[in-house]
VOPAGU-2260 file (C-alpha; in pm, 1 decimal, decimal comma):
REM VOPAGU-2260
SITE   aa  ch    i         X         Y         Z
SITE  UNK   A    0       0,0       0,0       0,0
SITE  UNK   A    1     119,7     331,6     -82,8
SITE  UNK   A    2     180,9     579,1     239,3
SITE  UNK   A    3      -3,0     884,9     254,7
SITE  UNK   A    4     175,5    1195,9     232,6
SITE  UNK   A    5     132,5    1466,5     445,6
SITE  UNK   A    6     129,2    1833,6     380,8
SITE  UNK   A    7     185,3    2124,5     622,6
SITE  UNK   A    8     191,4    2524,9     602,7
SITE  UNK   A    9     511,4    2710,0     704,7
SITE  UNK   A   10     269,9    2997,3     828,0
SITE  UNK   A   11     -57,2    2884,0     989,6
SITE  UNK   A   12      61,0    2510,5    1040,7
SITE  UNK   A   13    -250,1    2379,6     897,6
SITE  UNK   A   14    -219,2    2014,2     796,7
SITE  UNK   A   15    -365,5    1825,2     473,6
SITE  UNK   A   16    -371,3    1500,9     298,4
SITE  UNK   A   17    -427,2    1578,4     -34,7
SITE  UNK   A   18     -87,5    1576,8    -197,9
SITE  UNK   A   19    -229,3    1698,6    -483,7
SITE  UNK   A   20    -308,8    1995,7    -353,8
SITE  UNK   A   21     -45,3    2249,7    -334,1
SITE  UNK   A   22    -136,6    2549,5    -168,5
SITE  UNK   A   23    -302,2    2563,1     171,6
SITE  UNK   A   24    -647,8    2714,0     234,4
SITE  UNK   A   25    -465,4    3032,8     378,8
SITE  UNK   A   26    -327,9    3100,7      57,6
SITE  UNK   A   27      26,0    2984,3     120,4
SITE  UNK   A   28     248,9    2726,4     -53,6
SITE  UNK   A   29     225,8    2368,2     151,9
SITE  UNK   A   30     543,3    2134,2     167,1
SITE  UNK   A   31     561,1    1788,2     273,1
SITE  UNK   A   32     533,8    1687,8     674,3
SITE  UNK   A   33     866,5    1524,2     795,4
SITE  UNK   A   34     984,3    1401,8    1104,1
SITE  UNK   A   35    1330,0    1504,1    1130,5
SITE  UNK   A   36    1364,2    1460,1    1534,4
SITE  UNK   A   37    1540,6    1082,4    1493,1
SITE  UNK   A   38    1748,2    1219,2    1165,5
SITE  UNK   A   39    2128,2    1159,6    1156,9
SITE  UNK   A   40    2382,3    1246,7     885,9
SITE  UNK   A   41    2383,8     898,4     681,6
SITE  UNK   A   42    2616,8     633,1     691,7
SITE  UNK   A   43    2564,3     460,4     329,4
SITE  UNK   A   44    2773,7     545,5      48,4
SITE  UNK   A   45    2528,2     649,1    -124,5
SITE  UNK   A   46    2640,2    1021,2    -294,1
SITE  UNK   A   47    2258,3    1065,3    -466,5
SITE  UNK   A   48    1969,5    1239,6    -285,4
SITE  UNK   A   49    1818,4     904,3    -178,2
SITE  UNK   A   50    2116,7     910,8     104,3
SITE  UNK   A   51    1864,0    1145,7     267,5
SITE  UNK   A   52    1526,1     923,2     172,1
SITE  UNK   A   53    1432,5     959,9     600,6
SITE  UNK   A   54    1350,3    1288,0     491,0
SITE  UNK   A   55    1086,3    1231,1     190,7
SITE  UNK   A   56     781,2    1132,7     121,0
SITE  UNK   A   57     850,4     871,3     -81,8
SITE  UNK   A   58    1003,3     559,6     -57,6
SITE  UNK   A   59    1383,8     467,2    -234,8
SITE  UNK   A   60    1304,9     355,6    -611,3
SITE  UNK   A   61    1582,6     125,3    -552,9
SITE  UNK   A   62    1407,1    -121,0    -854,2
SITE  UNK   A   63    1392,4     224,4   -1073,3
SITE  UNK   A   64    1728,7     242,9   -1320,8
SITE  UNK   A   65    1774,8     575,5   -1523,9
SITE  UNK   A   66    1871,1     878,2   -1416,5
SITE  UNK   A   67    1678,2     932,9   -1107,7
SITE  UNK   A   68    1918,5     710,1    -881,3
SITE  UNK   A   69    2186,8     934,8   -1016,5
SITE  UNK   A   70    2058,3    1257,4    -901,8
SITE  UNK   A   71    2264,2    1475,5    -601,6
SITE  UNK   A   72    2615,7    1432,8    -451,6
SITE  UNK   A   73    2731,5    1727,4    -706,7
SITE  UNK   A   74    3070,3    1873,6    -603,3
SITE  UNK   A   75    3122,6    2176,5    -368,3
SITE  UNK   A   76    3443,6    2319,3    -439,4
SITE  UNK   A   77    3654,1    2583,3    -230,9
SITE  UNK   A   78    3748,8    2918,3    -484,2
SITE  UNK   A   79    4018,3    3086,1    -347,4
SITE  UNK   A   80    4114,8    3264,5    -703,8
SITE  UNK   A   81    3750,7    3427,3    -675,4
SITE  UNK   A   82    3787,9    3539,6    -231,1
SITE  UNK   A   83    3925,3    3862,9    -364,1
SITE  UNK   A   84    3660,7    3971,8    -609,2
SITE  UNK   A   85    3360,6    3757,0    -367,7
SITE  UNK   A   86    3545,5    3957,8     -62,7
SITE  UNK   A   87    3503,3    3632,5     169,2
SITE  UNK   A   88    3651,5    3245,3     174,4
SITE  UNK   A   89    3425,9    3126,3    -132,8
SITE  UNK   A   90    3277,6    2784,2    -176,3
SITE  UNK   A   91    3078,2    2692,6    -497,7
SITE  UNK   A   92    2763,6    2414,5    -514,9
SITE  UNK   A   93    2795,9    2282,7    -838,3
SITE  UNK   A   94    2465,4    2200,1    -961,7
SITE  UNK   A   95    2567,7    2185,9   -1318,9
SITE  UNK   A   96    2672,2    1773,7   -1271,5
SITE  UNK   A   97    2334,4    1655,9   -1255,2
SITE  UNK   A   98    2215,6    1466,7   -1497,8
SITE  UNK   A   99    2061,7    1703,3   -1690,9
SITE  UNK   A  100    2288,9    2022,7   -1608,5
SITE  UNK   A  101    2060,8    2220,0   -1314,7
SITE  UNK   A  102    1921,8    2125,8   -1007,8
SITE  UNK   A  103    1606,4    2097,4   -1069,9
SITE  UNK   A  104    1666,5    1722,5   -1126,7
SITE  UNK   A  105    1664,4    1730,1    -742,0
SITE  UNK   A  106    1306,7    1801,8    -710,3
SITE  UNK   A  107    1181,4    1587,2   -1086,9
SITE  UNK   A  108    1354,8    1273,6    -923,8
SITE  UNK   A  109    1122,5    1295,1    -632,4
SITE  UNK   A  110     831,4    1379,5    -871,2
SITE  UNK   A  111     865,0    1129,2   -1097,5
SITE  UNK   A  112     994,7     870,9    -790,9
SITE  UNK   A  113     603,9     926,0    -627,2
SITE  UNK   A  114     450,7     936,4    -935,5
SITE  UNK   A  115     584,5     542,2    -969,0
SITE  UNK   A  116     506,8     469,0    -642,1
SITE  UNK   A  117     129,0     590,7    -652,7
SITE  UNK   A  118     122,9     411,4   -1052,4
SITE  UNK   A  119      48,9     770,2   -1222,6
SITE  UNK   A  120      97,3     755,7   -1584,7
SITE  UNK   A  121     146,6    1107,6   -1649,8
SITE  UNK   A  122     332,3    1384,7   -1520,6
SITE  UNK   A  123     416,7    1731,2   -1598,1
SITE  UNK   A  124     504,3    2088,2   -1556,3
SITE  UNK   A  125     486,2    2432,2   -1655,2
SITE  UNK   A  126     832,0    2540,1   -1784,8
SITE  UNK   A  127    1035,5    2664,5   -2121,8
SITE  UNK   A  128    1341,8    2649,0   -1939,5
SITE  UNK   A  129    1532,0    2406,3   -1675,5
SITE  UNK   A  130    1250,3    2247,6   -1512,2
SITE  UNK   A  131    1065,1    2148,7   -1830,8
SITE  UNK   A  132    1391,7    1971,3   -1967,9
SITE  UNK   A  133    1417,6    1803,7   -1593,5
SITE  UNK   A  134    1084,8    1695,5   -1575,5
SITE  UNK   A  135    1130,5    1573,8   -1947,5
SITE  UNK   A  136    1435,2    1333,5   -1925,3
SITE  UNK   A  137    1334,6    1248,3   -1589,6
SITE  UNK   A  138     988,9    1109,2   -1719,4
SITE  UNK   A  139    1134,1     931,3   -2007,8
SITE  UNK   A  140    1408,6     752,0   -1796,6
SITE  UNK   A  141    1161,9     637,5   -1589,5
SITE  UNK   A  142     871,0     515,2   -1865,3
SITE  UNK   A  143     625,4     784,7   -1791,7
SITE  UNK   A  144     437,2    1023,6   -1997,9
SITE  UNK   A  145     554,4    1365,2   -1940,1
SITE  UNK   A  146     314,6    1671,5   -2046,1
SITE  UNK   A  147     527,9    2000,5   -2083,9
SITE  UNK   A  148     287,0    2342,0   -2111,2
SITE  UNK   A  149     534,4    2626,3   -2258,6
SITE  UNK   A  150     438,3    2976,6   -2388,4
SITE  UNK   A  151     361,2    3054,3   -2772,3
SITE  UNK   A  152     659,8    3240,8   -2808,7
SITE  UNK   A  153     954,4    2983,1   -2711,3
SITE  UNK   A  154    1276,3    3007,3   -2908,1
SITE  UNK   A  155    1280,9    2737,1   -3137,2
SITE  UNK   A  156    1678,4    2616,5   -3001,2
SITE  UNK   A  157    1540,9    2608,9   -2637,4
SITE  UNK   A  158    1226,1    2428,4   -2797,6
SITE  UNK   A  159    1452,7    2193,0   -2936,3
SITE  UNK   A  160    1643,9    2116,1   -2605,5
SITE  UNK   A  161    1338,4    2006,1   -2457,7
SITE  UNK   A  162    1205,8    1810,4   -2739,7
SITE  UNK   A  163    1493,1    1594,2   -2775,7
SITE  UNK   A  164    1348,3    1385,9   -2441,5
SITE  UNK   A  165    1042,0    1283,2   -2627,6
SITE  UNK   A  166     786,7    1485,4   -2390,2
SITE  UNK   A  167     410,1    1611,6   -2535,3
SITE  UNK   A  168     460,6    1983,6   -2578,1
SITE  UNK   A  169     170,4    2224,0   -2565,3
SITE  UNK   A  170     231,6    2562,1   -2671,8
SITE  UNK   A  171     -29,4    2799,1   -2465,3
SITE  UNK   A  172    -176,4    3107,4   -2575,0
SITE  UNK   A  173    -248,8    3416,7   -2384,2
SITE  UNK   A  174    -101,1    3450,4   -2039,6
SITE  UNK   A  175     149,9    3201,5   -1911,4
SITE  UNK   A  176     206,9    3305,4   -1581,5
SITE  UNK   A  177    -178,6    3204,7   -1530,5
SITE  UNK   A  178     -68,1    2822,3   -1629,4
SITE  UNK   A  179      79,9    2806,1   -1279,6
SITE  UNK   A  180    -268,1    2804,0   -1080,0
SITE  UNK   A  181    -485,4    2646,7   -1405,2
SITE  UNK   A  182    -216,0    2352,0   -1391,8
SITE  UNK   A  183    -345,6    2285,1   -1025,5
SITE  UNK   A  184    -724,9    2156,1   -1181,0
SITE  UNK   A  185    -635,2    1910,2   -1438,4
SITE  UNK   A  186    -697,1    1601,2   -1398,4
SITE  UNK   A  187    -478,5    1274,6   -1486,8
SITE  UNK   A  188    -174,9    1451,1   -1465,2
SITE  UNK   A  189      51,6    1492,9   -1167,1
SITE  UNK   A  190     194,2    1830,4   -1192,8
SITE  UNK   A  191     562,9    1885,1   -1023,1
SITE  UNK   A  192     560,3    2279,1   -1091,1
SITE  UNK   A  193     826,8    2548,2    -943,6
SITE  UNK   A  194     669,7    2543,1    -578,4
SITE  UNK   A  195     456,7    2198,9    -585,2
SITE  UNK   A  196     565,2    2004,1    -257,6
SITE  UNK   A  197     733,3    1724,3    -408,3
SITE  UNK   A  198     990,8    1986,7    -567,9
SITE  UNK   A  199    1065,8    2126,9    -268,4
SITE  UNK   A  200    1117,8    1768,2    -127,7
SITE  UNK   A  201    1394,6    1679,1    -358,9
SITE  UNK   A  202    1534,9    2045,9    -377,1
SITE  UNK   A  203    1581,2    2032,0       4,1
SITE  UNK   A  204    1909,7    1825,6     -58,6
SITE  UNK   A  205    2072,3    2076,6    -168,8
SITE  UNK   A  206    2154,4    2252,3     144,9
SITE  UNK   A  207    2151,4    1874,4     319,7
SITE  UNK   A  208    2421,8    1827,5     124,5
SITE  UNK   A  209    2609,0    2158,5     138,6
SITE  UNK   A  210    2622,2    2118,4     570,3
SITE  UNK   A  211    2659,1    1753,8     585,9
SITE  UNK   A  212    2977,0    1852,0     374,6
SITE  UNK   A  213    3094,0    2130,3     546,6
SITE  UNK   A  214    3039,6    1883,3     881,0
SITE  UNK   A  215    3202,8    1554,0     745,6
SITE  UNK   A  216    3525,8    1784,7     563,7
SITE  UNK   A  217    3735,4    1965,2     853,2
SITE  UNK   A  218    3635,3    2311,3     694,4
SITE  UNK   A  219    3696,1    2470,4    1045,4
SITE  UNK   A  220    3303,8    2519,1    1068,6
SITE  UNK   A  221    3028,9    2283,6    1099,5
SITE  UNK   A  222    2839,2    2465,3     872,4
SITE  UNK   A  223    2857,4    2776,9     630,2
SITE  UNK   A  224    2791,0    3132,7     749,4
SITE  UNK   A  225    2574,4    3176,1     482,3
SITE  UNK   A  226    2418,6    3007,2     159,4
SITE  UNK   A  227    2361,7    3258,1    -132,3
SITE  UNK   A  228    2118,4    3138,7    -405,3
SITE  UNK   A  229    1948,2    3268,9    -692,5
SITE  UNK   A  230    1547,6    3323,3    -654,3
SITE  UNK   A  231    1252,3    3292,4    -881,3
SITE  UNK   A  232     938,1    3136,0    -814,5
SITE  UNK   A  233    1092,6    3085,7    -413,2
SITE  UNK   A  234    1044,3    2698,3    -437,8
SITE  UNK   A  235    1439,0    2641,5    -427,7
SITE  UNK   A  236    1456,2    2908,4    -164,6
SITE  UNK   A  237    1197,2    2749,3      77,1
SITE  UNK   A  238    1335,0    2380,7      -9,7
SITE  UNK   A  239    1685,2    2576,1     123,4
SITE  UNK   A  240    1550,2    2707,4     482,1
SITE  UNK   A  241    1279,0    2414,5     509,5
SITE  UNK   A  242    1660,6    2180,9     481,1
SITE  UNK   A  243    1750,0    2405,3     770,0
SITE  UNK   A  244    1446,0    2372,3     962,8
SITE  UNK   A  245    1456,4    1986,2     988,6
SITE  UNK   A  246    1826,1    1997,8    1049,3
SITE  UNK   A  247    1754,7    2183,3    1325,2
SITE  UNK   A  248    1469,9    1978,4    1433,0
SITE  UNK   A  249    1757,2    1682,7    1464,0
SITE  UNK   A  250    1982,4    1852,2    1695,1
SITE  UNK   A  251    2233,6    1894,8    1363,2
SITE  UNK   A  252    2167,0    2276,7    1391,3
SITE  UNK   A  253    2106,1    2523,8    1639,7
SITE  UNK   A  254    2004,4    2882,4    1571,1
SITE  UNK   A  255    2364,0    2993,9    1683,3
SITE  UNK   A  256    2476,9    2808,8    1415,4
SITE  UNK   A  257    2211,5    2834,4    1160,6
SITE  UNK   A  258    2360,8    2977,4     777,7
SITE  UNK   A  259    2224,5    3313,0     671,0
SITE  UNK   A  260    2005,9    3271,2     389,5
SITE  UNK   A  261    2049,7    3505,8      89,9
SITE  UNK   A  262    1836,9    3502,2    -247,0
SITE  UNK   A  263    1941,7    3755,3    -534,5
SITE  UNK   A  264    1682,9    3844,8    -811,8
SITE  UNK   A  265    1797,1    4065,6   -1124,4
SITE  UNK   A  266    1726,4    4430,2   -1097,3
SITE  UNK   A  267    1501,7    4406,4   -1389,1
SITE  UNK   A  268    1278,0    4156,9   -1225,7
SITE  UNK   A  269    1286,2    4179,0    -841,1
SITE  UNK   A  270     915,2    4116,8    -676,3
SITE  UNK   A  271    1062,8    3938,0    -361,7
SITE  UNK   A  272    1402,5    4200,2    -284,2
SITE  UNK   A  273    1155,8    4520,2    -355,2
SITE  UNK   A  274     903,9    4338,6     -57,0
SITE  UNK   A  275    1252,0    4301,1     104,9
SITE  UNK   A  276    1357,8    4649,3     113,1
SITE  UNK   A  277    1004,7    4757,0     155,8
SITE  UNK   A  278     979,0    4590,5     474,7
SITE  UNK   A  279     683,6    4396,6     355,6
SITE  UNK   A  280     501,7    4101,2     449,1
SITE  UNK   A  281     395,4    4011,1      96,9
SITE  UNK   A  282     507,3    4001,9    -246,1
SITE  UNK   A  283     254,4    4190,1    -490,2
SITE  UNK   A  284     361,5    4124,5    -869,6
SITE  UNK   A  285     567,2    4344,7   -1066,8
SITE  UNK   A  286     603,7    4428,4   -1455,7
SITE  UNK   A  287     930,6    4250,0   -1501,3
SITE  UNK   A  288    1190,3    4369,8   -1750,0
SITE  UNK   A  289    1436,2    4222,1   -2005,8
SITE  UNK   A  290    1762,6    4073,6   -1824,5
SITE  UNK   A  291    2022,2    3842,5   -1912,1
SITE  UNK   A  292    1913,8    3611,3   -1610,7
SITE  UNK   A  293    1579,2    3497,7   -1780,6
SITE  UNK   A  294    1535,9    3189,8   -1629,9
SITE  UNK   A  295    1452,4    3411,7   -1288,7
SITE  UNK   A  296    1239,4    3660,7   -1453,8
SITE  UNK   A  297     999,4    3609,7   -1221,1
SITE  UNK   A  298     716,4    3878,8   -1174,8
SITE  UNK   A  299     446,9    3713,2    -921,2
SITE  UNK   A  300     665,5    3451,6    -771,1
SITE  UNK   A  301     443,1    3153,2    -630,9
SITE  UNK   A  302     647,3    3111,2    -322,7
SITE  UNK   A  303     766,1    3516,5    -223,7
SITE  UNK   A  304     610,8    3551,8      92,1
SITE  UNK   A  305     781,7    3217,9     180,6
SITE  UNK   A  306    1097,2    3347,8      75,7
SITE  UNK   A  307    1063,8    3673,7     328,3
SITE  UNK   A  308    1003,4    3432,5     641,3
SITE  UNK   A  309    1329,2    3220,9     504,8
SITE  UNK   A  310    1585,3    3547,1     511,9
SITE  UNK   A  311    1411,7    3683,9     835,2
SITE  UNK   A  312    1411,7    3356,8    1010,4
SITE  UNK   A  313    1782,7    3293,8     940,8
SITE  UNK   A  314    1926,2    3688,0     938,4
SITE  UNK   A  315    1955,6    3720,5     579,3
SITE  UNK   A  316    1829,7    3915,5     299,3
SITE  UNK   A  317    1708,9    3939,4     -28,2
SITE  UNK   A  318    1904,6    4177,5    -270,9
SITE  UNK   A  319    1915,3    4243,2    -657,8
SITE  UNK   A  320    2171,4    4335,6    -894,6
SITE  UNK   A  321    2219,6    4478,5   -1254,9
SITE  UNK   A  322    2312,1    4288,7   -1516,6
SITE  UNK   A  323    2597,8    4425,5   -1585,6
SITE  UNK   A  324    2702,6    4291,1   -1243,5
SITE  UNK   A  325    2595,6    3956,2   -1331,5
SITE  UNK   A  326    2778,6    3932,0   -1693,0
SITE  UNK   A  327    3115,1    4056,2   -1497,8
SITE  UNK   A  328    3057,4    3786,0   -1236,6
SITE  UNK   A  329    3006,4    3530,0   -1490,7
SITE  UNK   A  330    3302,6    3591,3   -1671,7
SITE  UNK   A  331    3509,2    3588,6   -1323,6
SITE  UNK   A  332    3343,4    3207,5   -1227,5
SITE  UNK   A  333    3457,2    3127,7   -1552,8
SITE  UNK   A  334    3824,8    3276,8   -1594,7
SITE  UNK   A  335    3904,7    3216,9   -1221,4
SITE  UNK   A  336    3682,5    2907,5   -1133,9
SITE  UNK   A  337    3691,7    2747,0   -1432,5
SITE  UNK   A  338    3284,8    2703,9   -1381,7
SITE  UNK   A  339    3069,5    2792,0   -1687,4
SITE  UNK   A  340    2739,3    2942,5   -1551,2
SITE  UNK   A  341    2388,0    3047,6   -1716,0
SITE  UNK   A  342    2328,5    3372,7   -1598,3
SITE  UNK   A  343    2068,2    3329,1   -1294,4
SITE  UNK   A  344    2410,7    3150,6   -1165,1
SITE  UNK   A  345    2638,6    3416,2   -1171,2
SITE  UNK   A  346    2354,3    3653,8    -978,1
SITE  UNK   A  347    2480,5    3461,5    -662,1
SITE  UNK   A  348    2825,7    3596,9    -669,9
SITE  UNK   A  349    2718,8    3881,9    -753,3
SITE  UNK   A  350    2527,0    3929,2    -511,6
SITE  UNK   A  351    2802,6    3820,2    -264,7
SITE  UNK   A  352    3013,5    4082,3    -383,5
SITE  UNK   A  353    2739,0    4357,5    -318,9
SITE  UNK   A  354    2716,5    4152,6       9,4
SITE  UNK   A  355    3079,2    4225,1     125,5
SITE  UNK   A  356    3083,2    4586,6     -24,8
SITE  UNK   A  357    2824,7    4635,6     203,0
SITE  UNK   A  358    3006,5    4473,0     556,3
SITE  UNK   A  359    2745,5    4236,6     565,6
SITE  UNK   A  360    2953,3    3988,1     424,3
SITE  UNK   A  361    3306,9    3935,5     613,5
SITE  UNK   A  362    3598,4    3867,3     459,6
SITE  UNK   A  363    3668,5    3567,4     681,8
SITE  UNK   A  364    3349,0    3414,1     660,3
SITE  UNK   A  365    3280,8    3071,1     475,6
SITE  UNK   A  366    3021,1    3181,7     203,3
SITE  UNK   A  367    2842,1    2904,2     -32,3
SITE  UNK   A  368    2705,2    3015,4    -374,2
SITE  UNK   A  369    2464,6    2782,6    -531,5
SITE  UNK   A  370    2525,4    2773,4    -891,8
SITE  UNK   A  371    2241,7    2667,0   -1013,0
SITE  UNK   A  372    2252,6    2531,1   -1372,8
SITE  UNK   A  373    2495,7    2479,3   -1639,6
SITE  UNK   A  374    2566,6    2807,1   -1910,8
SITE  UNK   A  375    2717,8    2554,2   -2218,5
SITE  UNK   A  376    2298,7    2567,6   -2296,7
SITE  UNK   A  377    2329,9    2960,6   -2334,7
SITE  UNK   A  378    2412,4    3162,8   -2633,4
SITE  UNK   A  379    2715,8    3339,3   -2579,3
SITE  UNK   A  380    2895,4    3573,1   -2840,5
SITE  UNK   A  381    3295,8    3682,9   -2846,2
SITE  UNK   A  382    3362,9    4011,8   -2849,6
SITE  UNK   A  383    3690,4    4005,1   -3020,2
SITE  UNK   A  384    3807,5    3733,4   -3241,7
SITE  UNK   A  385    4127,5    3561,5   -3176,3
SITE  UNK   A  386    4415,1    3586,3   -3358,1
SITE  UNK   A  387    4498,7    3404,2   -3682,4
SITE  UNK   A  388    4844,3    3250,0   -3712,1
SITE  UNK   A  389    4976,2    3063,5   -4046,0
SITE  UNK   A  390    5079,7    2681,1   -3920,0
SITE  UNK   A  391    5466,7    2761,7   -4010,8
SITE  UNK   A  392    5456,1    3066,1   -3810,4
SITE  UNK   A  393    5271,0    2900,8   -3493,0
SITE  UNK   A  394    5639,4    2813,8   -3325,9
SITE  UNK   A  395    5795,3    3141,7   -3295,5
SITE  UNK   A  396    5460,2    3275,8   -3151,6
SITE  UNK   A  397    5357,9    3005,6   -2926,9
SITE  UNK   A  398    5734,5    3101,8   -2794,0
SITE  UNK   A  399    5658,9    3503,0   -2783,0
SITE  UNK   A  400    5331,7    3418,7   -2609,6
SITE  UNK   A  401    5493,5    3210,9   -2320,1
SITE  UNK   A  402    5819,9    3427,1   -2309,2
SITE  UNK   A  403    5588,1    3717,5   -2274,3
């Protein structure tokens, strides 16, 4: 028999058991019920997210091959060529090695994982971006039916990207950002959207992974000072502090110890940092701009008031920056890193910059940036073309090159 699945309210604690449901009667995102009291940092050897399967709502697909047993145990690596320009000691989560290059495989392998378990035949999402290639490959490693809803006006190549996985694409008319609620009422279908509670399941392990490293490792701390991430809808965000939350439930945490949480939006788009700075309670929607960082061009984010109780809980903020700020940060993660971001990536570090400008960031502190997808997807266009050397020649200027 399956187990029934549990959904709570960060804000009014009501409780449900329809997990198809996914906001609460308050108005408020749910997220899955956990008990986290009896948790302990795992002893299998397990590097995927099912090392932390205590903590979901669904069981191990340990009979399931494909690409959901691969998901998680991506790399953090310590920067020191970027402390300078980040102004603190600089670790980066690399996302980018999941199967299919962003971490939103995190929160499809959970998806897809209950969707098994419960013997759905479809599932889906509303995305043109990350999650709808996730959700995509996920579905098809798996043997499922996978129902992608995308606005009219896709570009054709990142059409193409999520094609390729053999999904049924729908291209909507009219307003797309009203897909997100009208997604909630179809039947036959089990969505796993930006917020939906089975995302924020999976994308939990993200942070579980990022303090049961900094734990295990010797980094002088038991956990970061602070965790920087980029924000859109807020479903990665509240998967981040609700990590936090149960890890503090164990005993791993205590709020002495607990990581400031910081989420950076572009300056184009910034519903959640204008609440921020406003002092506000609650997101209201914004007329977003144009801005490099697309994929978190977010103007009513589902899960914004969420995100406000996250930085306030933990001391944190949520800031936004230009994107002139961004492309200069990307290029740094990739000439001193050696990390090749999309653009909602590089928002973290440069937002950690702005961070340490400010004094709010030390220059001693242990700061994580969460970069969040793979840029070898983007466009990207040289600005000067290299040089052009005859073969006979190449010698003597390979030698005047090294020489200096």
């Amino acid at each position: 028999m399956t187990a029934e699945m549990t959904l709570a309210c960060y804000r009014c604690g009501n409780e449900v058991n329809a997990e198809t449901r996914a906001r609460c009667s308050c108005g408020e995102p749910l997220w899955p019920k956990t008990d986290a009291s009896d948790f302990s940092w795992p002893t299998v050897s397990d590097p995927s997210i099912w090392r932390y399967s205590a903590l979901f709502p669904v069981g191990h697909p340990s009979a399931t091959p494909g690409i959901i047993s691969a998901v998680g145990g991506t790399s953090l690596l310590r920067t020191p060529r970027l402390d300078e320009y980040a102004g603190c000691s600089l670790w980066i989560k690399d996302e980018s090695a999941n199967p299919t290059g962003s971490f939103k495989d995190r929160g499809s392998a959970v998806g897809v994982a209950r969707a098994l378990e419960t013997d759905d035949e479809w599932v889906g999402t509303v995305s043109h971006g990350n999650m709808a290639m996730s959700m995509a490959a996920t579905a098809a490693s798996a043997g499922l039916n996978c129902l992608v809803l995308v606005p009219d006006d896709i570009p054709t190549e990142r059409l193409a990207h999520i094609a390729q996985f053999g999904p049924t694409l729908v291209q909507v008319e009219g307003d797309y950002g009203q897909l997100y609620d009208v997604s909630h009422d179809f039947t036959g279908v089990r969505f796993v959207n930006s917020d939906a509670p089975l995302r924020v399941a999976g994308q939990k392990t993200t942070a579980l992974e990022i303090c049961e490293s900094f734990a295990a490792h010797g980094t002088g701390s038991t956990v970061p000072d602070a965790i920087v991430a980029p924000v859109s809808s807020g479903g990665h965000a509240s998967a981040i502090w609700n990590a936090l939350r149960e890890l503090r439930s164990a005993g791993l945490l205590d709020s002495a110890s607990l990581p400031r949480l910081y989420f950076v939006q572009a300056a184009a788009c910034d519903p959640i940092a204008r609440a921020y700075r406003e002092g506000a309670n609650e997101v209201a929607s914004v007329e977003g701009g144009e801005t490099v960082a697309y994929s978190i061009a977010n103007a009513s984010p589902p899960s914004g008031n969420r995100v406000l109780a996250a930085v306030r809980d933990t001391g944190g903020a949520v800031l936004s920056v230009e994107d002139d700020a961004i492309l200069d940060a990307k290029r740094h993660l990739a000439r001193r890193a050696g990390l090749c971001v999309e653009p909602a990536s590089a928002t973290t570090l440069a937002g950690i910059r702005r961070l340490s400008s400010a004094g709010e960031i030390g220059h001693g502190e242990s700061i994580v940036a969460i970069a969040t997808g793979t840029g070898f997807r983007e466009r990207s266009s040289m600005t000067d073309r290299p040089e052009s050397v005859r073969i006979d020649d190449l010698p003597s200027r390979v030698d005047s090159l090294v020489s200096g």
